[in-house]
C-alpha positions as CSV (number, residue, x, y, z in Angstrom):
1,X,-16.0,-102.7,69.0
2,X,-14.0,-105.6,70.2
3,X,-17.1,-108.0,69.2
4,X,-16.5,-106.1,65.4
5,X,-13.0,-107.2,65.1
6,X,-14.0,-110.7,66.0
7,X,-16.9,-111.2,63.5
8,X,-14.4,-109.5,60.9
9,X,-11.8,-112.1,61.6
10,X,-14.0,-115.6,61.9
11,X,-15.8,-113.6,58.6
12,X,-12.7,-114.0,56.6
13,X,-11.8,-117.0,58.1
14,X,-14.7,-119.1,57.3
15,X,-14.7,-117.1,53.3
16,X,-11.3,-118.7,53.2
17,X,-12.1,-122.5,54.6
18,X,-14.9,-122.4,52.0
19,X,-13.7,-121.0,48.7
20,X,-10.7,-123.2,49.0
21,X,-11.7,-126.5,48.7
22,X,-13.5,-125.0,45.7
23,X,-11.0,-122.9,44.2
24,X,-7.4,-125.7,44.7
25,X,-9.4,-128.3,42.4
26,X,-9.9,-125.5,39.6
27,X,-6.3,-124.8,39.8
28,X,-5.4,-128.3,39.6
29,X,-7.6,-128.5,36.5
30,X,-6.2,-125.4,34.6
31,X,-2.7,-127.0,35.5
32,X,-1.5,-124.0,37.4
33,X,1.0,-126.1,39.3
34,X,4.7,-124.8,41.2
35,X,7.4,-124.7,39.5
36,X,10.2,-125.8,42.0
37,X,14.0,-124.5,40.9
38,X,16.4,-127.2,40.4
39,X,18.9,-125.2,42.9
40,X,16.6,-125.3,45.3
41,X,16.5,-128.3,48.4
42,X,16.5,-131.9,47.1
43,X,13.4,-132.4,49.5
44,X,11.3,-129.8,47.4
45,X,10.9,-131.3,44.0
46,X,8.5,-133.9,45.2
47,X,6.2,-130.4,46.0
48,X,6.6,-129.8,41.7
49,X,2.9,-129.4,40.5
50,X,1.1,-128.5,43.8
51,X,-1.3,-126.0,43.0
52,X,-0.1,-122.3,43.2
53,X,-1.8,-119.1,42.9
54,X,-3.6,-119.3,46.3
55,X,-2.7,-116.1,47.4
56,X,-5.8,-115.5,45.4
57,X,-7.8,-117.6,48.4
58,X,-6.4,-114.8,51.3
59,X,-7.4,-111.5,48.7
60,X,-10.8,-112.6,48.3
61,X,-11.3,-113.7,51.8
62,X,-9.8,-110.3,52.9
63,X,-11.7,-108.1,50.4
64,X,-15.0,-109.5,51.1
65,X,-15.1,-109.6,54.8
66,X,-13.1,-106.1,55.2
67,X,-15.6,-104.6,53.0
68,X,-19.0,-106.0,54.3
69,X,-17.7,-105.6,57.7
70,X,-16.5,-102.6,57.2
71,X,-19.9,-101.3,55.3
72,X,-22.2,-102.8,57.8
73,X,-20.1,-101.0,61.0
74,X,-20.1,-97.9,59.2
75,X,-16.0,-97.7,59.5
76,X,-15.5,-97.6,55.5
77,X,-13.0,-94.8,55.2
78,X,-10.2,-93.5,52.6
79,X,-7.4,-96.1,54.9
80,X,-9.9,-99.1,54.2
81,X,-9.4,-98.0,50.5
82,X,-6.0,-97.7,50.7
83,X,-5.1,-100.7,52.1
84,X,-7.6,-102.7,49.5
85,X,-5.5,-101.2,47.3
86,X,-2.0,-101.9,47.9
87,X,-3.3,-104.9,48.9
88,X,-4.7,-105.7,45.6
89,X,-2.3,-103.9,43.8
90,X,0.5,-106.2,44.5
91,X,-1.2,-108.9,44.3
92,X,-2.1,-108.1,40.6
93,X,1.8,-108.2,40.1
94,X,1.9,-111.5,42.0
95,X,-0.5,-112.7,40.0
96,X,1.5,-111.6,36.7
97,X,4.8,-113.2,37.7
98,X,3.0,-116.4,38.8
99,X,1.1,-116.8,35.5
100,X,4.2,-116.0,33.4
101,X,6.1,-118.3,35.5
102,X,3.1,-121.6,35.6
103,X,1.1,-121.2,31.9
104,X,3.4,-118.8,29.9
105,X,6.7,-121.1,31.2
106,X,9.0,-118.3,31.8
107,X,10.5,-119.6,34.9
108,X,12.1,-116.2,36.0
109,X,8.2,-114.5,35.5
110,X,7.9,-110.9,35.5
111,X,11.5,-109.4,34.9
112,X,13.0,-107.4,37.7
113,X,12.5,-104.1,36.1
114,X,9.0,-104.9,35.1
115,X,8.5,-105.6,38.8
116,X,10.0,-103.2,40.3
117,X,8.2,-100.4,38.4
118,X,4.7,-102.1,38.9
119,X,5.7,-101.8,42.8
120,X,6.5,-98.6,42.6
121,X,3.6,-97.2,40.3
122,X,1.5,-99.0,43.4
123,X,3.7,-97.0,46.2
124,X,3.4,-93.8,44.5
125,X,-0.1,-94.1,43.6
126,X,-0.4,-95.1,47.7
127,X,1.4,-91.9,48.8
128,X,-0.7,-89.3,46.6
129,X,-3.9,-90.7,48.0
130,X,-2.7,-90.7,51.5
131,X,-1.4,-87.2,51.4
132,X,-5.0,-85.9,50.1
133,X,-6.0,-86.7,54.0
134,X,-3.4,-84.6,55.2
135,X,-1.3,-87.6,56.5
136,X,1.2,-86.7,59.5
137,X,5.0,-87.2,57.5
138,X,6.7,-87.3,60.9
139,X,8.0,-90.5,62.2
140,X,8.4,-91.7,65.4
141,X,11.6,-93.9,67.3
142,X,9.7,-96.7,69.1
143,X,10.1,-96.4,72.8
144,X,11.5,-93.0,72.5
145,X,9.8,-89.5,72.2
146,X,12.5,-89.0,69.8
147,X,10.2,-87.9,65.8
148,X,11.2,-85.9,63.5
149,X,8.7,-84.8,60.4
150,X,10.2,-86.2,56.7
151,X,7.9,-83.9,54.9
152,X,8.3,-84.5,51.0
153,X,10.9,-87.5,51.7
154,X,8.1,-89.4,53.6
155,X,7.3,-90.5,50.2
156,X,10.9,-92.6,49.9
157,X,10.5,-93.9,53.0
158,X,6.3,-95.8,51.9
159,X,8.6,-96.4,48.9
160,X,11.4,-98.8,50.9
161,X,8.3,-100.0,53.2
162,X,6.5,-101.6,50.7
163,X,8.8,-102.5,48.0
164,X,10.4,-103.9,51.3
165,X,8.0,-105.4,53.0
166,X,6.5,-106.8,50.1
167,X,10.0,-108.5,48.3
168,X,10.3,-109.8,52.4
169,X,7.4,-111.7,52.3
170,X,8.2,-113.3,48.9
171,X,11.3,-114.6,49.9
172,X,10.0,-116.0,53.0
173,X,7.5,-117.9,51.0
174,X,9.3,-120.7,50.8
175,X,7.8,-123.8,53.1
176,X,4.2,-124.7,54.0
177,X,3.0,-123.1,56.1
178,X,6.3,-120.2,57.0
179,X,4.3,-117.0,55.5
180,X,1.0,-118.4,56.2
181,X,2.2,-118.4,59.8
182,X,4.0,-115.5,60.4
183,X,1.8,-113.4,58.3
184,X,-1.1,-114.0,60.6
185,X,0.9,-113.2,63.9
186,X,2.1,-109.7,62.3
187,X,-1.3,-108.6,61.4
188,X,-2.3,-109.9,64.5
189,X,0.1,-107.7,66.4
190,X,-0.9,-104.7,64.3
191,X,-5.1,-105.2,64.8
192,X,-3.8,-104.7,68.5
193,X,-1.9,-101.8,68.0
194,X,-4.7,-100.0,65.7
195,X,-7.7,-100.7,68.1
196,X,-5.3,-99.5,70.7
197,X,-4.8,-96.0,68.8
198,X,-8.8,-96.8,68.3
199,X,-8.2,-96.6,64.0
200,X,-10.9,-99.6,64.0
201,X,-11.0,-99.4,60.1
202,X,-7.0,-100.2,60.3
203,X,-8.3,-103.0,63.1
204,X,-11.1,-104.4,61.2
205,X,-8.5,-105.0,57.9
206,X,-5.8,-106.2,59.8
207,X,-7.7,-108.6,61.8
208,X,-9.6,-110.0,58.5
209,X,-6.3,-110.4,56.9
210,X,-5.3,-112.5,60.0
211,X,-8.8,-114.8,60.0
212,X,-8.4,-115.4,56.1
213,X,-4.6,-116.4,56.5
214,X,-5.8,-118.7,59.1
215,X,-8.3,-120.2,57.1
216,X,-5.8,-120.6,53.7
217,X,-3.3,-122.2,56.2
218,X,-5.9,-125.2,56.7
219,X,-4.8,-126.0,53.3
220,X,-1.8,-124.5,53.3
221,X,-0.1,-126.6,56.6
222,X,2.6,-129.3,56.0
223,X,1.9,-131.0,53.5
224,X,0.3,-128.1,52.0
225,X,-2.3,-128.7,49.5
226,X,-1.9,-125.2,47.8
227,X,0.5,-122.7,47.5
228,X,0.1,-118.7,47.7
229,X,2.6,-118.1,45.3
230,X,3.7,-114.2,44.1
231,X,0.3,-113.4,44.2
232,X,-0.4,-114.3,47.7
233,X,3.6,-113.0,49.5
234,X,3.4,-109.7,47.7
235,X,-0.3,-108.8,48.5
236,X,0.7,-109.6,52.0
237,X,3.4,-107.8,52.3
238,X,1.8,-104.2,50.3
239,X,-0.8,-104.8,53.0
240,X,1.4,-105.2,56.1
241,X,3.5,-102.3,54.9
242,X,0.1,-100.3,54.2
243,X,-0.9,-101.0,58.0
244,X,2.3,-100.2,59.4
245,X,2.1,-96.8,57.6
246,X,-1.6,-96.1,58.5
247,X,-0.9,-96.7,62.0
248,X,2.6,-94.4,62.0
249,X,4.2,-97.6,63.4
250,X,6.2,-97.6,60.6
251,X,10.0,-97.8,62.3
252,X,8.0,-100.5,64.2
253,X,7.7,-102.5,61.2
254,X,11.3,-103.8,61.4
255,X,10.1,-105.6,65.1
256,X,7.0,-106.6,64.4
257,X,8.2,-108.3,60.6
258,X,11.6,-109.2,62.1
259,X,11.2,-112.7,60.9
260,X,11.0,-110.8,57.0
261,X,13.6,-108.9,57.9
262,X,15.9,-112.1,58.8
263,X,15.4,-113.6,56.1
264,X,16.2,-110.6,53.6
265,X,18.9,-110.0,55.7
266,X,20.3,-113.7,55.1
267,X,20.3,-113.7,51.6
268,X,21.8,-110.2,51.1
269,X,25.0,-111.5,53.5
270,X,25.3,-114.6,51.4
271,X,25.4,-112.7,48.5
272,X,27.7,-110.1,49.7
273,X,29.9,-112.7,51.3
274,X,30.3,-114.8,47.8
275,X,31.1,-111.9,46.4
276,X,33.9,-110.7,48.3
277,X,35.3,-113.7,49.5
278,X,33.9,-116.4,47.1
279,X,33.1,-118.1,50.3
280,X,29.0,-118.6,51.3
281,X,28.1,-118.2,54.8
282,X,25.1,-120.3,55.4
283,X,24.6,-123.4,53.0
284,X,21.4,-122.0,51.1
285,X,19.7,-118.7,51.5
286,X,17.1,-117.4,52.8
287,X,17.9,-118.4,56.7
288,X,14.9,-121.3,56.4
289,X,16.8,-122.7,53.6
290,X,20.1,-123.3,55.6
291,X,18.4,-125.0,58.5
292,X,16.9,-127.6,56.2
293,X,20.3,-128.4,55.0
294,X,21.5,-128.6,58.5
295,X,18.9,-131.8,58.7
296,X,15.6,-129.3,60.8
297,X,12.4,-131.1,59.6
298,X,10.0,-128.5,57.7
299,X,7.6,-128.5,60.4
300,X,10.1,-128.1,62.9
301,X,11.7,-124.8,60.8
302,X,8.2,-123.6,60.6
303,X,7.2,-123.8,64.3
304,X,10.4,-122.1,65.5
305,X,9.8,-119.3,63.3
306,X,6.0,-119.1,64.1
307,X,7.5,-118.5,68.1
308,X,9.9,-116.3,66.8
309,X,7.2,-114.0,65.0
310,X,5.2,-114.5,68.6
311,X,8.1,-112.8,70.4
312,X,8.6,-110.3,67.8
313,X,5.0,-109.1,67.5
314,X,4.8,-109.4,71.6
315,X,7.9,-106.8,71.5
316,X,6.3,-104.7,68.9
317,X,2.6,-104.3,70.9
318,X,4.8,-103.4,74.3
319,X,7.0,-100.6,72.1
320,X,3.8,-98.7,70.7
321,X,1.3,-99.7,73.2
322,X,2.7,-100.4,76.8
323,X,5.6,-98.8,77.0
């Protein structure tokens, strides 16, 4: 089975290095280039009209090799679905807010209420599917044998994971090569957890969504060539939330994504702090933001978070699987 997850992940991996080079010059041509905020870093407007929309790269890398590996190893189930789904799902939205945002020239894209109500049709639609399996609600502390059962509020809790998860992702997205990176170490971390509990369907997906990230960051490295934009951070995050769930590591999530978690974490204190005391505590938010400012090269930002997620998914592995 081991050999399985391998070919799934150099599958996607190679789907990615090859539709790329194919797929950045199209967006070039239809002008689909990022729009950089003025508030944002100095250091970013020279990155104005890179191509965008390559989250579109990782979902069709994903989908292809998840599904043929999937089809051909006879480990197609209702959780492959499921994930394809969210995964998909979000990235539909993505896709909307980046297309408002690059050809419509709403800078702001989807509103926030439009959004949030696509996300949460998604989640819901998520949770009536899964139940139909008869899905475990309880939850598990990680490194305890502390779990309690949630029964009909397990549904607020995929709610908060994936609207999250998925809103964690986005704001990391913001240097190349930071989601790309971290991305590929959490679903790394999780393939190892779910051919540990031996769900090699949850294995197979989350290892191909770790060889196609792989392959988009190739072009997606400092100085990236494309962008994921929406389409790419909330597909990755639905997914990552989706695995989390399928795998009941989802307290775990908060380890394993710590680096999303940081970073969400870091722009609601800014805000809050502002607020109360008119006073900001780091110079820009997210975290990645501030660093810049403090004079961190980009790659060097994006390295030291790339170890950070290492520890963090190394931490998450030992609480589900070794401890």
């Amino acid at each position: 089975m081991s050999g399985t997850l391998l070919v799934a992940m150099i599958a996607a991996f190679v789907i990615a290095v090859i539709i790329a080079p194919l797929f950045i010059p199209l967006l070039r041509l239809l002008k689909f280039g990022q729009y950089i905020r003025k508030e944002g870093p100095e250091s970013h407007q020279k990155k104005a009209g890179t191509p965008t929309m390559g989250g579109i790269i990782i979902i069709v890398a994903l989908v292809i090799a998840t599904l043929v590996v999937s089809w051909r190893t006879g480990l197609l189930s209702t959780s492959t679905y499921l994930l394809l789904l969210v995964t998909v799902g979000y990235g539909v939205i993505g896709f909307l807010d980046d297309f408002i945002k690059v050809v419509m020239k709403r800078n702001l894209g989807l509103k926030s209420k439009q959004k949030l109500l696509g996300q949460l049709i998604v989640a819901v639609l998520f949770f009536v599917i899964l139940m139909q399996t008869e899905f475990s609600t309880a939850i598990s502390i990680p490194g305890t044998s502390i779990s309690f059962d949630l029964h009909g509020f397990y549904i607020v809790l995929i709610v908060i994971m994936l609207l999250g998860t998925s809103n964690g992702t986005n704001l990391t997205d913001g240097m190349d090569g930071l989601l790309t990176g971290t991305s590929a170490i959490a679903f790394g971390a999780y393939a190892v957890i779910a051919y540990q509990m031996q769900l090699m369907d949850v294995a197979v997906f989350s290892i191909a969504a770790a060889g196609a990230l792989l392959g988009f960051l190739v072009f997606n490295a400092h100085p990236a060539k494309v962008f994921m934009g929406d389409t790419g951070s909330l597909a990755l995050g639905g997914a990552l939330a989706g695995v989390a769930i399928l795998t009941k590591a989802e307290i775990l999530l908060i380890v394993v994504g710590g680096i999303y978690v940081i970073e969400t974490l870091s722009v609601m204190l800014q805000v809050i702090s502002f607020k109360l005391t008119g006073e900001r505590i780091f110079k820009m938010s997210p975290l990645h933001h501030h660093y810049e400012l403090t004079g961190w090269s980009e790659w060097r930002i994006v390295s030291t978070f790339w170890v950070v997620g290492i520890l963090f998914a190394i931490f998450g592995i030992y609480l589900k699987v070794w401890l």
